[in-house]
TISE-603863 format. One line per 2 residues: number of its first residue (from 1); their letters; for each residue x negated, y, z of C-alpha. Coordinates in Angstrom, 3 decimals. Layout:
BEGIN
NUM	A	X,Y,Z ~ ...
// end
This chain:
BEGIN
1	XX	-85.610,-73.157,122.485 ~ -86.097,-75.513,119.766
3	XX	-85.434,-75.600,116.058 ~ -84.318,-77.781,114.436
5	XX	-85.991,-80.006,111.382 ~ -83.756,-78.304,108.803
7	XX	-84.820,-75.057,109.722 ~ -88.309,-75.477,110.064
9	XX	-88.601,-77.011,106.725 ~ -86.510,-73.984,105.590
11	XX	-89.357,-71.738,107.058 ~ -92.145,-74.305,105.388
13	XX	-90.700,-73.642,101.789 ~ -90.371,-70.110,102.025
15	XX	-93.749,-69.964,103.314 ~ -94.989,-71.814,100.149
17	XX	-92.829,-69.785,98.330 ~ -94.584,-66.442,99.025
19	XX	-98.324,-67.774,98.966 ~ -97.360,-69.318,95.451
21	XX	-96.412,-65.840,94.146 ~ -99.293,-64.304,95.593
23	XX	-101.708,-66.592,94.171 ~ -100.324,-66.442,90.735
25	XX	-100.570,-63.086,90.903 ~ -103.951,-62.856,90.488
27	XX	-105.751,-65.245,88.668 ~ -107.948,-68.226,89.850
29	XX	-111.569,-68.001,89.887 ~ -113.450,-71.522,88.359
31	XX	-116.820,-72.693,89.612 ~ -118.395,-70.522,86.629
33	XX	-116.619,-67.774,87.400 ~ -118.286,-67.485,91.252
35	XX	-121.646,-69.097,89.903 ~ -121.570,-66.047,87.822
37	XX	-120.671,-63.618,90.485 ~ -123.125,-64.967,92.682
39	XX	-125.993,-64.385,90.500 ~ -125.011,-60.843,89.324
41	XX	-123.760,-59.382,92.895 ~ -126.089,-60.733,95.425
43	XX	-128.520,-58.243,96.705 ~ -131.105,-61.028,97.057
45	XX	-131.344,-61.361,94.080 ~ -131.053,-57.820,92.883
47	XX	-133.971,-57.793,95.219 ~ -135.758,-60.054,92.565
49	XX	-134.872,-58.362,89.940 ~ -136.161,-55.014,90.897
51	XX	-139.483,-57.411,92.084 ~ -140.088,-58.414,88.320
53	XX	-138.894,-54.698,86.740 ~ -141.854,-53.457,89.234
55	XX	-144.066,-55.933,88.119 ~ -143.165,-55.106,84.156
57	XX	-144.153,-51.527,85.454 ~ -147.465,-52.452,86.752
59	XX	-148.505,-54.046,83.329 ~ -148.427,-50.323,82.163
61	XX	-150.347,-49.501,85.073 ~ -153.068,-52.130,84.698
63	XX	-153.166,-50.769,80.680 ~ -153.531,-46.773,82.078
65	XX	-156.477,-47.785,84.024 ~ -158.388,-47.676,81.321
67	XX	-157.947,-43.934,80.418 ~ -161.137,-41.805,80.829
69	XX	-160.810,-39.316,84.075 ~ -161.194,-35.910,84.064
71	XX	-161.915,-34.200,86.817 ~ -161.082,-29.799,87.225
73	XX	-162.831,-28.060,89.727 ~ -163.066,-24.460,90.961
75	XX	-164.686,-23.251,94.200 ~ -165.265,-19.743,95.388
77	XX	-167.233,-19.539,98.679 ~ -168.627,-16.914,101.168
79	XX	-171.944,-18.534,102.946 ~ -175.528,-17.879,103.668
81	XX	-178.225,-19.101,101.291 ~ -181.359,-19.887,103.251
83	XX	-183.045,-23.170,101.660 ~ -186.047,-25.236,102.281
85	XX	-187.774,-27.339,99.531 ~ -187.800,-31.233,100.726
87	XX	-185.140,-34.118,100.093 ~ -182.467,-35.670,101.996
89	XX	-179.620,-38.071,101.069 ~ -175.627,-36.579,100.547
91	XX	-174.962,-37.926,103.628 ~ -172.180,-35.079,104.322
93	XX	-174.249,-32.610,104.675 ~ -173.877,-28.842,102.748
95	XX	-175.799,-28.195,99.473 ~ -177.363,-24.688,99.680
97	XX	-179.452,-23.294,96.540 ~ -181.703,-20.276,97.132
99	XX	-185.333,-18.311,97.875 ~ -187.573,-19.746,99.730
101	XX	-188.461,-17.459,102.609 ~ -190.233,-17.311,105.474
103	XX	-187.503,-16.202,108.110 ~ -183.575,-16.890,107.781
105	XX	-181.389,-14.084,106.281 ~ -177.826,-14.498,107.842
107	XX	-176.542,-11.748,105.006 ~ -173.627,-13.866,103.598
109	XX	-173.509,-14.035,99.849 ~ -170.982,-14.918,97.861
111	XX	-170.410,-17.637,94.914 ~ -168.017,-19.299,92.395
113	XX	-168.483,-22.760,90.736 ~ -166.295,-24.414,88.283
115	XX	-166.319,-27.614,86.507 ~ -165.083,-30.221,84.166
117	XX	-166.256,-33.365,84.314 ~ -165.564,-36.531,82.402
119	XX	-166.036,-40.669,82.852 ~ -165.094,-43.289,80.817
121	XX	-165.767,-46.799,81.069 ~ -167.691,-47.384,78.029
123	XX	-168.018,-51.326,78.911 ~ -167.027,-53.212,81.156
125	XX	-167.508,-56.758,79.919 ~ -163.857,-57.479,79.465
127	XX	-162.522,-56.096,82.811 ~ -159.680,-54.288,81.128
129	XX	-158.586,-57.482,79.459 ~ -158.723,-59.226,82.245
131	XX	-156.630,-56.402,84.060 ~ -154.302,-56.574,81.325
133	XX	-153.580,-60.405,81.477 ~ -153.364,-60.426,85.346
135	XX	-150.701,-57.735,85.256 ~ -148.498,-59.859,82.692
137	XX	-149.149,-63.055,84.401 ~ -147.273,-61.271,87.585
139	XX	-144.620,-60.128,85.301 ~ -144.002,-63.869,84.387
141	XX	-144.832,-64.921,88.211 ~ -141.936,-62.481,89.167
143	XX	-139.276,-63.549,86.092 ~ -139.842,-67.133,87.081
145	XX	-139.701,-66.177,90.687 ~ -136.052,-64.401,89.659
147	XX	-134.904,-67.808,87.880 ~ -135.847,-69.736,90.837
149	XX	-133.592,-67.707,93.115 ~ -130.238,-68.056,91.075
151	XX	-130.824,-71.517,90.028 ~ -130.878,-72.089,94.349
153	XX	-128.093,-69.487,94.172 ~ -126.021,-71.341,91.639
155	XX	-126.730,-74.883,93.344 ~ -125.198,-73.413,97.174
157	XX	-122.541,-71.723,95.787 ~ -121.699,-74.882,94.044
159	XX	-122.081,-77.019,96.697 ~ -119.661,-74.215,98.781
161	XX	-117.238,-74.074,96.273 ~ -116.786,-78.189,96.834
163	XX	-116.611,-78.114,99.980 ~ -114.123,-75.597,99.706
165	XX	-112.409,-77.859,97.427 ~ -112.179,-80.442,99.823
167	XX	-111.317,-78.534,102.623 ~ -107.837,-77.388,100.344
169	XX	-107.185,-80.778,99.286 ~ -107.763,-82.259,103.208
171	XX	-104.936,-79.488,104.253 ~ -102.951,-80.886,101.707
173	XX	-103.091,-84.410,103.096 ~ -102.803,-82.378,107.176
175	XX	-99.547,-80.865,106.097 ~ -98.286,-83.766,104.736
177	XX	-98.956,-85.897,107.523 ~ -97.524,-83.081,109.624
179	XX	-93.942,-83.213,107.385 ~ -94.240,-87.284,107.933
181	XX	-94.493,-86.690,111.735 ~ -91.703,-84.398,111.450
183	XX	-89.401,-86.878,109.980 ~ -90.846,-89.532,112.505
185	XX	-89.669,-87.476,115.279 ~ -86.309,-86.576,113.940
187	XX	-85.664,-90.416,113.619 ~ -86.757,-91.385,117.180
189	XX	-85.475,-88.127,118.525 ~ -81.891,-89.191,117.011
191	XX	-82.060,-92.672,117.945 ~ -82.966,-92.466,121.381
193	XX	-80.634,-89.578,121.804 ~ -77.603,-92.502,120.609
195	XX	-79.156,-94.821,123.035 ~ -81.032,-96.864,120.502
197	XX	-84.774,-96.576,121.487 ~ -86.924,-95.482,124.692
199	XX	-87.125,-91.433,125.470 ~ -91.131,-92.743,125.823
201	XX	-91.093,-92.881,121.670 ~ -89.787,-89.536,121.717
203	XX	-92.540,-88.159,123.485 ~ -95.140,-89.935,121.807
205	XX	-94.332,-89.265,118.345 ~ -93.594,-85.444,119.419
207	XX	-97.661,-85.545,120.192 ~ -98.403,-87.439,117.288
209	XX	-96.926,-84.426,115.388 ~ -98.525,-81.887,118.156
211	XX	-101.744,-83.476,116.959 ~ -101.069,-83.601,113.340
213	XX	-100.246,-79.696,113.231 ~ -103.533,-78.995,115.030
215	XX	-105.446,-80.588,112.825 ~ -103.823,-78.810,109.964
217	XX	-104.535,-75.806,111.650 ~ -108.111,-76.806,112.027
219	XX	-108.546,-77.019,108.176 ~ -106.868,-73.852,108.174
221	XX	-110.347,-72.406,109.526 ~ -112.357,-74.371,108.142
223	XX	-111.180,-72.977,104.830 ~ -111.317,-69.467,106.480
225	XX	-114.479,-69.870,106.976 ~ -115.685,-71.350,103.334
227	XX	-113.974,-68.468,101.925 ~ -116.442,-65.740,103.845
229	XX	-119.112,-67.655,103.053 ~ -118.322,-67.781,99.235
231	XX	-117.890,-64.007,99.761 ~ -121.167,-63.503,101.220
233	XX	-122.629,-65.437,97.776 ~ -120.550,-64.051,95.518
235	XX	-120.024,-60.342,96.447 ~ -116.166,-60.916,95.690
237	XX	-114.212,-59.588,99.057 ~ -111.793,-62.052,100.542
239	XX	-109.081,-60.689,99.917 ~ -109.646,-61.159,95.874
241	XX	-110.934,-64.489,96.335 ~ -108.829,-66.386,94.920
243	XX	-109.914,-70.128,94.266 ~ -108.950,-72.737,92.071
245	XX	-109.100,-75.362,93.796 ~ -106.814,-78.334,91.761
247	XX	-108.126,-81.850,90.740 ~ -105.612,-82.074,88.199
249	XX	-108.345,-80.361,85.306 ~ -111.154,-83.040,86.872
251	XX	-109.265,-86.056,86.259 ~ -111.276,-87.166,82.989
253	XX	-114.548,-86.661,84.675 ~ -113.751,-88.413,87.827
255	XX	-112.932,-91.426,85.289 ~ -116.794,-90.938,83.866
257	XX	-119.161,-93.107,85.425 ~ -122.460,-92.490,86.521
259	XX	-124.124,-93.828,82.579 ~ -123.334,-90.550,81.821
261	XX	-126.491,-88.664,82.749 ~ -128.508,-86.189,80.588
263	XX	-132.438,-86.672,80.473 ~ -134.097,-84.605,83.002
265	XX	-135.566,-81.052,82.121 ~ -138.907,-81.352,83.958
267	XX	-141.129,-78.879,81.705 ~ -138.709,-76.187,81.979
269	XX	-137.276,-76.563,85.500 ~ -136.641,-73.418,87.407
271	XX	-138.266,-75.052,90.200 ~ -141.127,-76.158,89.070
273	XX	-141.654,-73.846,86.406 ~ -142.073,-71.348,89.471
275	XX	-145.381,-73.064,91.190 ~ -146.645,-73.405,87.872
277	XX	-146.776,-69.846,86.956 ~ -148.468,-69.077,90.342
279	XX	-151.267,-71.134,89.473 ~ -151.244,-69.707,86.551
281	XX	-151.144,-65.954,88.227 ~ -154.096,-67.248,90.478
283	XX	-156.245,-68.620,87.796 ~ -156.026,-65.190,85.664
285	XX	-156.645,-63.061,88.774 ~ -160.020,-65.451,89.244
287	XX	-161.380,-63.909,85.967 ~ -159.942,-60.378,87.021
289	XX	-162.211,-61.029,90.338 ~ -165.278,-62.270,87.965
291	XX	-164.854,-59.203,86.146 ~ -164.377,-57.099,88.575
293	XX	-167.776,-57.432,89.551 ~ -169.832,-56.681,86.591
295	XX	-171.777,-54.304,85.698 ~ -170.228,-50.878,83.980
297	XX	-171.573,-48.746,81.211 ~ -170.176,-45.646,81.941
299	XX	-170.153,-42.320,79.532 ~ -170.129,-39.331,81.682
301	XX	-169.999,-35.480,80.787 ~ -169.283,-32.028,82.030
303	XX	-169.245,-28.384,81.761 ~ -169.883,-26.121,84.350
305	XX	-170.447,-22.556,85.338 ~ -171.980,-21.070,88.701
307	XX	-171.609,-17.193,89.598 ~ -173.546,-15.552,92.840
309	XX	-173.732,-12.573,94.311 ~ -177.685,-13.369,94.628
311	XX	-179.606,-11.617,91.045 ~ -182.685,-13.452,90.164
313	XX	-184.693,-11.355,92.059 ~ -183.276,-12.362,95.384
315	XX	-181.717,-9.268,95.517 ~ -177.689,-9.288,97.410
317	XX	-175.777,-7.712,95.388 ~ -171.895,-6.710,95.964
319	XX	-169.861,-9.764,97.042 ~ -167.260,-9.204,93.929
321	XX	-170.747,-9.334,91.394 ~ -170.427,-13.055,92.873
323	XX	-167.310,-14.300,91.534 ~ -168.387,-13.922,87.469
325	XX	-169.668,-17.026,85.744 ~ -173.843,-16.167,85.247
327	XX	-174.776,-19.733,84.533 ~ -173.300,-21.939,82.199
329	XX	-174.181,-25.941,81.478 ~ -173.145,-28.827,79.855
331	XX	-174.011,-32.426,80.209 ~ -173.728,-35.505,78.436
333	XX	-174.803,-38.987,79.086 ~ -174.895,-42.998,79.870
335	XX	-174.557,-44.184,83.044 ~ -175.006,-48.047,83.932
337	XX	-173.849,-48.654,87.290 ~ -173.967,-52.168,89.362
339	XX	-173.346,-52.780,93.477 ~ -176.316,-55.617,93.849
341	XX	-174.581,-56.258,97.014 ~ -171.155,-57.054,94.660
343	XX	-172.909,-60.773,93.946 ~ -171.579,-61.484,97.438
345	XX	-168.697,-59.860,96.912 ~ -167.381,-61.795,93.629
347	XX	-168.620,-64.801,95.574 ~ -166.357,-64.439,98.275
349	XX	-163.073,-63.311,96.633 ~ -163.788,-66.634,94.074
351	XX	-163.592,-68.711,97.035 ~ -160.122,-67.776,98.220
353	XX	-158.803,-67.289,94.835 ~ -160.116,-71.020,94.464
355	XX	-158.435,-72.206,97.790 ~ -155.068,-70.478,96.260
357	XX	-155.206,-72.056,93.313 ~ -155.595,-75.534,95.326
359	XX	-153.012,-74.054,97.616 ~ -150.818,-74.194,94.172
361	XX	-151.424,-77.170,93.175 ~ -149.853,-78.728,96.279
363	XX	-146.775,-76.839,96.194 ~ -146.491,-77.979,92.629
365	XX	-146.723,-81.484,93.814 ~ -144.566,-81.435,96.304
367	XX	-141.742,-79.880,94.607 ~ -142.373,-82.584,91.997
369	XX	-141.849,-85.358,94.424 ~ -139.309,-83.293,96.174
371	XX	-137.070,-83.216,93.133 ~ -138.129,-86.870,91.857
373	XX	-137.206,-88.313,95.653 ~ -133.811,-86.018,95.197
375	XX	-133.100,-87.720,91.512 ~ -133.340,-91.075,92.945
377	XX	-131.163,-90.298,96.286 ~ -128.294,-88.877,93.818
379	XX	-128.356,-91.831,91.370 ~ -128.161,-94.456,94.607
381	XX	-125.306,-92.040,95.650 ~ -123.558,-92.266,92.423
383	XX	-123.518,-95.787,91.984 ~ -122.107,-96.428,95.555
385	XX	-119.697,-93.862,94.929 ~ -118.237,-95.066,91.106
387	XX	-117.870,-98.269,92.841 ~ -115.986,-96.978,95.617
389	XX	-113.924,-95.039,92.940 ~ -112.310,-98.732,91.362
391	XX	-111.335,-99.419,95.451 ~ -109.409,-96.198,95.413
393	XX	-106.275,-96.885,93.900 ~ -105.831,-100.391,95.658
395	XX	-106.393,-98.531,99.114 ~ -104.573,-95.837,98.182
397	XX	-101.161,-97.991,97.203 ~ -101.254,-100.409,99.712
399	XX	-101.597,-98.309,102.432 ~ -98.250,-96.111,101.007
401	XX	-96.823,-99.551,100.886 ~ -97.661,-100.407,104.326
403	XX	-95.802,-97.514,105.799 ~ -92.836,-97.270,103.805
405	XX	-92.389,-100.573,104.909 ~ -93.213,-99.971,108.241
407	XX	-90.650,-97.489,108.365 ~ -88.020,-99.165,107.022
409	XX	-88.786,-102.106,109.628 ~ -88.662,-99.503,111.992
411	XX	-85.415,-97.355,110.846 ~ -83.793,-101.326,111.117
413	XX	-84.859,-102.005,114.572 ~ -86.866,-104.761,113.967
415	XX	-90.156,-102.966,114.030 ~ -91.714,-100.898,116.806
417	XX	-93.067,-97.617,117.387 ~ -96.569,-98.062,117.469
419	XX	-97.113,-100.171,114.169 ~ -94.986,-97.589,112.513
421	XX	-97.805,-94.509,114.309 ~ -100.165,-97.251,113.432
423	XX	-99.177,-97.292,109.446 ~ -99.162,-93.652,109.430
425	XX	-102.295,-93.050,110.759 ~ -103.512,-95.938,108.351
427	XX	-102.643,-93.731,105.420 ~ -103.577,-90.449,106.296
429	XX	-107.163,-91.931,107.005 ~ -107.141,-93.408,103.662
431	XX	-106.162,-90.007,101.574 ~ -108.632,-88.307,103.593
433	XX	-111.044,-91.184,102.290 ~ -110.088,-90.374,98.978
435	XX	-110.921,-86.937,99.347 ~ -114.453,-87.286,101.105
437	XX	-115.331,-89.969,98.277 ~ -114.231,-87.409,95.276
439	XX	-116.027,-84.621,97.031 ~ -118.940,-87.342,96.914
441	XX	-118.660,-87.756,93.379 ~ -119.215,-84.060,92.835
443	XX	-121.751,-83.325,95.192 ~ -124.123,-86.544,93.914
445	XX	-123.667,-85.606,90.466 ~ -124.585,-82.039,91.544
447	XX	-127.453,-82.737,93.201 ~ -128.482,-85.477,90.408
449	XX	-127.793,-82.490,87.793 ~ -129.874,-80.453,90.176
451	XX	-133.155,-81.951,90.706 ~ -133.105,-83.024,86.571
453	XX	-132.878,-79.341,85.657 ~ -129.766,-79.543,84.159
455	XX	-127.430,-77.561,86.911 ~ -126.289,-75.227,84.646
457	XX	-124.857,-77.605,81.809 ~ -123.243,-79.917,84.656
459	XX	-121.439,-76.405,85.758 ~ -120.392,-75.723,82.384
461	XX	-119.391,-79.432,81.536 ~ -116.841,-78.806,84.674
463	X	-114.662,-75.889,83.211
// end
């Protein structure tokens, strides 16, 4: 059964009706309103953040390492003491302290040894500076690493949020074309139903407007489909994203042309600011590694006591006489220690620290050219595009023209069906024009904006 014209425009208004008042029930969200949700929600970047609070924690680390050691020790022990004088290395092997005798005595003796002992790095030819500054350099390595992130976070979900926009204002133009088709085919429908034109117009402009609802109903997910994706960026669920999405508040900067630039931020550009810190990081861990591999003057003390159930007699005594402190020392003294073999060592870890420093240097250039070669893409883009702005408006009113007189022509009789189809299609292909060249306008500014350093002011300069 079909309804009729009236009634489905009936349906269409109450339809708007309800979305209106849910929409303004809730307010609209701007482009700095989901640029800021997107870099305070996202978990990739909370990952980045808790990447640079670690790396603020190892700086106190790097500063503890420093701190003398002390070392507590108590052992009580149940063992024979047979010894023999001679040397050998501490390969592993047991220490045993007793008479010298001519046959083994498997009696088991008993013992107790306890100590405290100390060691400080008395010098160490700036290692702990060096320590120091390497830990803070990753601290900046990390913040700049953070920056990075929702600068690329801020620049995608600007660059959804416009394609968002223009997938609204394309439904706009879809439903419109789809209420134009609607009229069409009440015309023909009526006229060919009073004898005046072909039942072949009927059909064909009843698939024009077949085609015509699809395609609104494409856009439909195509927005669908912006909207999870903004809700994957932003953290804000679906169902409370709520965009605005009117050109009405644009209209003065869509009349700016592209001499409106600001100078480009290249010495404090998230992106490059990045590669520079890493070579930065890599150059301070090179004198961490050349420190690292120094000698170290080292003070060193203790205090211990040693009890056995042994007198000095070599008589055994009761095992319990054995666990008493009899012997009591101290010790104090300098200690320079060096690995010889550490000269190959330092050598080694110098000559990868020195291939990722080059390795720096690189990405640093590239991004350079990267964002230079991005710069000069936009500004092509946005003098094309202002140009195409000033052919707008012609376009724009005389294909309206064209089809209101087309239909007129055709409501006369003195006109046929497929110029009229021909005029309609004419003018839905130029709104949707319109909207891919605005959408243009945004997106070359953006990505102008974007490789200058200036993203965040061009978002601003848009509320």
């Amino acid at each position: 059964m079909r309804t009729s014209p009236a009634l489905r425009k009936c349906c269409i208004i109450v339809c708007l009706l309800a979305t209106t008042g849910r929409v303004t029930a809730q307010a609209s969200l701007s482009l700095q309103d989901l640029v800021n949700a997107a870099q305070t929600n996202r978990p990739a970047l909370q990952e980045k953040q808790a990447a640079a609070d670690r790396a603020q924690a190892a700086v106190t680390d790097a500063r503890h390492t420093a701190l003398p050691s002390f070392k507590i020790q108590d052992q009580v022990s149940l063992a024979t003491a047979n010894s023999l004088p001679g040397t050998y290395f501490p390969t592993g092997l047991v220490s045993t302290s007793g008479a010298i005798r001519p046959d083994n005595n498997y009696e088991p003796a008993s013992g107790n040894t306890a100590m405290l002992y100390s060691e400080y790095e008395l010098a160490n030819f700036g290692l702990n500076k060096a320590r120091n500054n390497d830990a803070r350099a990753r601290v900046q390595l990390a913040k700049a690493d953070l920056r990075r992130q929702r600068y690329l976070a801020a620049l995608q979900t600007a660059r959804t949020y416009f394609r968002l926009l223009k997938a609204y204002q394309q439904q706009t133009i879809e439903q419109d074309n789809v209420a134009r088709y609607d009229t069409l085919f009440s015309l023909v429908r009526a006229q060919a139903r009073a004898g005046l034109r072909a039942g072949a117009d009927t059909a064909q402009t009843q698939t024009e407007l077949s085609k015509a609802r699809m395609a609104c109903n494409t856009r439909a997910g195509e927005i669908a489909q912006l909207q999870q994706d903004l809700t994957y960026l932003t953290g804000i669920p679906r169902q409370q994203l709520v965009v605005d999405t009117s050109l009405a508040k644009y209209d003065q900067r869509l009349q700016s042309t592209g001499k409106a630039n600001m100078l480009p931020d290249t010495a404090d550009h998230p992106l490059l600011d990045y590669y520079a810190r890493e070579r930065a990081s890599w150059l301070v861990n090179g004198q961490l590694i050349r420190r690292s591999y120094l000698p170290k003057l080292l003070l060193v003390g203790g205090l211990w006591g040693r009890g056995s159930s042994i007198d000095s007699h070599d008589q055994y005594q009761s095992l319990s006489s054995g666990l008493a402190y009899n012997r009591l020392n101290y010790g104090l003294g300098l200690s320079l220690v060096y690995n010889l073999t550490d000269i190959i060592h330092r050598r080694d870890k110098l000559s990868i620290n020195r291939q990722q420093v080059q390795q720096s240097d690189y990405a640093l250039q590239d991004q350079q050219l990267q964002l230079q070669t991005a710069r000069a893409k936009a500004e092509a883009a946005v003098t094309v595009i202002d140009r195409n702005m000033l052919e707008l408006p012609v376009q724009l009113e005389s294909a309206d023209d064209l089809y209101r007189q087309k239909l007129a022509q055709y409501r006369a009789g003195v006109s046929n069906l497929v110029d009229l189809t021909n005029a309609a299609y004419l003018l839905r292909q130029v709104q949707t024009d319109k909207i891919q060249i605005l959408t243009d306008w945004f997106l070359a500014r953006l990505d102008r904006a974007a490789a200058a350093g200036n993203l965040d002011s061009f978002i601003q300069s848009l509320n």
